[in-house]
N, C-alpha and C positions, 0 to 999 in steps of 0.2 A: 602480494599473493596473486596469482594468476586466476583468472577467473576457469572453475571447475564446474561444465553443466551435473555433472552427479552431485557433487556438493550443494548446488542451488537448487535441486530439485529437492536433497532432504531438507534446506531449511523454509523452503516455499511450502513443502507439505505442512509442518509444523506450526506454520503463524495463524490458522483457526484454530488452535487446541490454545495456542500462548495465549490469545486472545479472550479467548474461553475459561481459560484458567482466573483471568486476571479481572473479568466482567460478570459472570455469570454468578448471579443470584445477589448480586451488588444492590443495596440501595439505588433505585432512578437515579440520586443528586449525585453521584458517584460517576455517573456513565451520561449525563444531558447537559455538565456544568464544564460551559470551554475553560481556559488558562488567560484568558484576556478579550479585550474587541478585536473581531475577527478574526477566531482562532477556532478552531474546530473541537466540539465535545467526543468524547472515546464515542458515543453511538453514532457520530455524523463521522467519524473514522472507519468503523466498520461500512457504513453506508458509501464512504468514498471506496473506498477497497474493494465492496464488489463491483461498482460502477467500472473500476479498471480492468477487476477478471473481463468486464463483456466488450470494452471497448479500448482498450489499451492492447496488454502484453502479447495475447496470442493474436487477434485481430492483425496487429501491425510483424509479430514475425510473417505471416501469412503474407502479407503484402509483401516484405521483405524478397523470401523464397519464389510467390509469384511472376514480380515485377521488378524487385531490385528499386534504384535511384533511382527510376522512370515514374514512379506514381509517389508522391508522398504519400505518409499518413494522413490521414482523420483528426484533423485536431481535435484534444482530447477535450469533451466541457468540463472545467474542474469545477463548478458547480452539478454538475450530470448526478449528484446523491442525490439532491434535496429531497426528493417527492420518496424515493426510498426511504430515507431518515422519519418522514415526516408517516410513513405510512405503516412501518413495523417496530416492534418492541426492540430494544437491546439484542435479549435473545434468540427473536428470529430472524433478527441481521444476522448474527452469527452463525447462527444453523446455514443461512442463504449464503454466507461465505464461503463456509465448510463445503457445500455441495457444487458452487460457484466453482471454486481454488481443484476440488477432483475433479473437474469437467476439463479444467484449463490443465493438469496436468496428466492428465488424458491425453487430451490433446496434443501436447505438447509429445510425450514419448511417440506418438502415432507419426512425428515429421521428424523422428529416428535423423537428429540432429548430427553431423558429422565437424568434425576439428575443421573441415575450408566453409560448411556452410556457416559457423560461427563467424568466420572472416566478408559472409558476404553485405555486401553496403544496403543502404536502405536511404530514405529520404526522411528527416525530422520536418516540420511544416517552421518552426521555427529555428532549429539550431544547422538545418541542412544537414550534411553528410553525417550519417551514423553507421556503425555497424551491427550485426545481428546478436553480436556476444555482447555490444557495449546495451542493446537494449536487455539481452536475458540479465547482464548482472547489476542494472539499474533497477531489474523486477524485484531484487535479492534486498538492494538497499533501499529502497520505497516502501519495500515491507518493513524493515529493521527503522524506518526513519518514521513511520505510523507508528509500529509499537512505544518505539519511545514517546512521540506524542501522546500516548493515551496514556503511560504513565507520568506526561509531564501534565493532565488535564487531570489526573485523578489526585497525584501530586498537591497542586497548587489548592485542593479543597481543604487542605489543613496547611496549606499557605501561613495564615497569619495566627496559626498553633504554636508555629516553633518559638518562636521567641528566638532567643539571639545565636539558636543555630542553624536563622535561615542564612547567615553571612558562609556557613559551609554546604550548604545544598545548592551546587550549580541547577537543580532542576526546578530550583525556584525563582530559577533568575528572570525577566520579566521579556516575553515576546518582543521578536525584533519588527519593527514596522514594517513594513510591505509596500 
């Protein structure tokens, strides 16, 4: 499928309500208990997610549109949650997402993206050469690849429930190393 900025923008609006839908008013153990060692809980999910709206997606198209290849990105700190995680409830991570994610697609309709500035190049700090469409629809799958994380974190809490129909639940299948 060809990447569609309209299409990305309704399921980018959407991932605070999924998110919301699927956390809110949850037991804590539900939302603070990871899937394995060094694996992130659904509230250090929310926490990384807003860390991205402020320093990832829109930040680096701007560079993009600005400067092109000429300047890399900011590498991202993919610990940059922590002190968020550590400092707000579940629920008002996700409120701070919610308002976080309409800020960023604000912004984003405001740089009235056009079919060649999707094609314009950008600089990755580590992967080198990207483009501006390859970053908007990495924004598309980072969200869809968190969601699933938080259902594979909320998931594995009735892990050793199932009895012997964890052998058909691939989302109970066990973290890959790192």
């Amino acid at each position: 499928m060809q990447y569609r900025l309209d299409h990305a923008k309704t399921l980018l609006a959407r991932t605070p309500e999924v998110l919301r839908a699927l956390l809110a008013d949850v037991p804590d153990e539900w939302t603070t208990s990871p899937y394995g060692p060094g694996t992130w809980s659904a509230h250090e999910v929310v926490a990384h997610l807003i860390h991205c709206e402020e320093a990832d997606w829109v930040p680096r198209a701007r560079i993009i549109l600005q400067h092109g290849p000429a300047r890399p990105f900011d590498p991202l700190d993919r610990a940059g949650h922590a002190e968020l995680s550590r400092a707000h409830t579940t629920a008002a991570l996700i409120d701070l997402f919610a308002h976080a994610r309409r800020a960023s697609l604000t912004a984003l309709a405001q740089m009235a993206l056009s079919e060649p500035d999707l094609d314009r190049p950008g600089t990755h700090p580590a992967f080198g050469p990207v483009t501006l469409r390859e970053l908007m629809a990495t924004w598309v799958v980072h969200d869809l690849n968190h969601i699933a994380q938080v259902c594979k974190a909320m998931a594995f809490q009735y892990g050793d429930q199932v009895g012997p129909w964890r052998a058909y639940l691939s989302i109970l299948a066990p973290p890959a190393p790192r």
